[in-house]
Structure formats: structure tokens, C-alpha cells
C-alpha positions as a printed NumPy array, in Angstrom:
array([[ 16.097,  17.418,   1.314],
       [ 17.728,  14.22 ,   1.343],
       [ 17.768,  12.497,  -1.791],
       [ 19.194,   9.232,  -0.772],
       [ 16.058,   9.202,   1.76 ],
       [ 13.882,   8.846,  -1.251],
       [ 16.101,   6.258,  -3.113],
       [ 16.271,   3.934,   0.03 ],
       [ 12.412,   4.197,   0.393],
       [ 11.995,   3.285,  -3.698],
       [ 14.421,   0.173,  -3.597],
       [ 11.22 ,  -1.418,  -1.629],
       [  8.1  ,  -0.547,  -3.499],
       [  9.159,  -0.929,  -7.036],
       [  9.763,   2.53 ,  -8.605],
       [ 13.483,   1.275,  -8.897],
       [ 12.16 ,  -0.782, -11.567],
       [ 11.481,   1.327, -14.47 ],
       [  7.636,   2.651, -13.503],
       [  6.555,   6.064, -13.798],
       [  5.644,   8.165, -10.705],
       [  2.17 ,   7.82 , -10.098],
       [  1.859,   4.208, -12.026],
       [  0.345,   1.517,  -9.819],
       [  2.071,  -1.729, -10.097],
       [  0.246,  -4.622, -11.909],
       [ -1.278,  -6.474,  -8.943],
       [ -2.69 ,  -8.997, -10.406],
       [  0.352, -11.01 , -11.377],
       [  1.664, -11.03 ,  -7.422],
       [ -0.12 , -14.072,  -5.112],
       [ -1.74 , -13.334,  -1.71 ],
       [  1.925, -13.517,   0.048],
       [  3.628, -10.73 ,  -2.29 ],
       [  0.546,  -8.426,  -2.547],
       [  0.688,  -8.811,   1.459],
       [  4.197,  -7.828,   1.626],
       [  4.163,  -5.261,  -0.919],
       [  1.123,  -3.425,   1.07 ],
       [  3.332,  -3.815,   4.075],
       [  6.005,  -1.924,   2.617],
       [  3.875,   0.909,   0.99 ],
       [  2.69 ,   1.362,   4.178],
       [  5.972,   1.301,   5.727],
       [  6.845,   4.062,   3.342],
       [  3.767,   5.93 ,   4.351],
       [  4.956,   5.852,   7.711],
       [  8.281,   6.921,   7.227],
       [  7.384,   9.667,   4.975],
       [  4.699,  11.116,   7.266],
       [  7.684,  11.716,   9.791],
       [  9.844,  12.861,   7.924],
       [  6.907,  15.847,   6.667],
       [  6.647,  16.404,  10.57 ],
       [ 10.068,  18.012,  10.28 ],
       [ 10.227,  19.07 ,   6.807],
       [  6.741,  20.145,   6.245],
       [  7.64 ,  22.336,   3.265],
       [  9.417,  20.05 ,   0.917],
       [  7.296,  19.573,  -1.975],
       [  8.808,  16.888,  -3.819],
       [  8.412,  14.621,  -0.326],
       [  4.698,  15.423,   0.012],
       [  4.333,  14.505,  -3.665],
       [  6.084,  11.361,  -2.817],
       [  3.786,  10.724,   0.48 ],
       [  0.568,  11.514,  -2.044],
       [  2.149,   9.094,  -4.136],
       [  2.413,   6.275,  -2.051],
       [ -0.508,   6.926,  -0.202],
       [ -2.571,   5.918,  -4.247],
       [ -0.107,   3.122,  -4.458],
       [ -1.657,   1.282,  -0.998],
       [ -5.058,   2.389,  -1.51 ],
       [ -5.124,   0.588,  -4.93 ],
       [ -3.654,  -2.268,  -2.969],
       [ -5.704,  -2.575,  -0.677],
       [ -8.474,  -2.402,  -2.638],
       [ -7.146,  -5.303,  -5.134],
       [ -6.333,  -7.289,  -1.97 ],
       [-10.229,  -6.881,  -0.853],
       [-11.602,  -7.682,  -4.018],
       [ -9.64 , -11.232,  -4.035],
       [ -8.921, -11.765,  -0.971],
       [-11.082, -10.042,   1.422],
       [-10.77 ,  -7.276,   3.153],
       [ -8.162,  -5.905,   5.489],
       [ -9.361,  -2.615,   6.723],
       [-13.462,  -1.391,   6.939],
       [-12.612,   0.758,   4.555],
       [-11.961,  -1.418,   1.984],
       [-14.912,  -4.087,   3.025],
       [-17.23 ,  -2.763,   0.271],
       [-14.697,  -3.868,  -2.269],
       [-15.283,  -7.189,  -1.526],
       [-18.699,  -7.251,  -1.101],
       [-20.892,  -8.131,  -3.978],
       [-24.37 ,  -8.692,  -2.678],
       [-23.807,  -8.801,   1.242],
       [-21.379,  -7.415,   4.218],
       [-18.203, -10.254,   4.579],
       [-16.171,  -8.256,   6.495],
       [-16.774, -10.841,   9.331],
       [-16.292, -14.003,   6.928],
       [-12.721, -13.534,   6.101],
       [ -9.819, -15.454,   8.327],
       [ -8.874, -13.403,  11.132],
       [ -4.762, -12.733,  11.129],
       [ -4.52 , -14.832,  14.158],
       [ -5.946, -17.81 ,  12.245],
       [ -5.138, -20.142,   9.661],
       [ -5.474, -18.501,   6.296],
       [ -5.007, -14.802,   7.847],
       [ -2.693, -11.854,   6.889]])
């Protein structure tokens, strides 16, 4: 295992800033724009890790880290849905209160979008 791999991956979705593993960053206090970009970079992560199990698939501490992440973007995406709309199916019953809106929200294509 590489630990710089794991350093370079945390300067970009905030565990170099004092949070525990496994704590979810406050969402609330980022706008649209930096909730946007920090799900983009969890899922960047995501990504990265995922290969990097393909060819390590027995280091522990980088599956934890991949489970990890993988809670981080879920919780973002579903604070993202429920104030912004959705941005996967998934997550379209998050921002639903009393009928389906998955087709209501901007597309990313137009004005207002991702």
C-alpha cells in the first residue's frame, strides 16, 4: 500500500481538515456550487479507489477508505436532492414530498443545471 495515494485523495474531500473517518461533512453550510463540486470529487475518489481495489483487492485499509467515501457521496447526494433536486433516480425520493419531480428539476444542459 501506498500511503501517499490516500493523502493525495484526502487533500480533496476534506479529511485533511481535522474530521474523523467516517464523519460526513456539514453540508448545509456549502451553496449549490460547492456541494456540486464536493460530490464531484467524492466521486472522483470513488473512482479512483475502485481501481486501485482492482489491483490491490486485499488491502483493507483501502476498501475501508472506498466504504468510506462511498457514505460520504451518498449523504451528498441525498442533501443535494432534498434542496436542490435530484441528480440520480436514486436519490429522486429525497426530494419528493407529496409527488415524483424527478422531471421538474433543470436539466444539466440548461440554465440552472448541474
Amino acid at each position: 500500500m501506498n500511503p501517499n495515494m490516500y493523502q493525495n485523495m484526502n487533500r480533496n474531500t476534506g479529511r485533511n481538515t481535522g474530521q474523523n473517518m467516517g464523519q460526513v461533512p456539514d453540508h448545509s453550510m456549502m451553496n449549490r456550487r460547492q456541494l456540486m463540486d464536493h460530490i464531484n470529487q467524492v466521486s472522483f475518489v470513488i473512482n479512483e479507489i475502485t481501481l486501485y481495489l482492482d489491483t490491490h483487492p486485499c488491502d483493507t485499509e483501502a476498501l475501508e477508505y472506498f466504504r468510506e467515501m462511498s457514505r460520504h457521496r451518498s449523504q451528498a447526494l441525498k442533501d443535494y436532492a432534498e434542496s436542490y433536486g435530484p441528480l440520480t433516480v436514486d436519490t429522486a425520493a429525497d426530494s419528493c414530498s407529496d409527488r415524483w419531480s424527478w422531471i421538474n428539476e433543470p436539466w444539466p444542459w440548461q440554465e440552472g443545471g448541474c
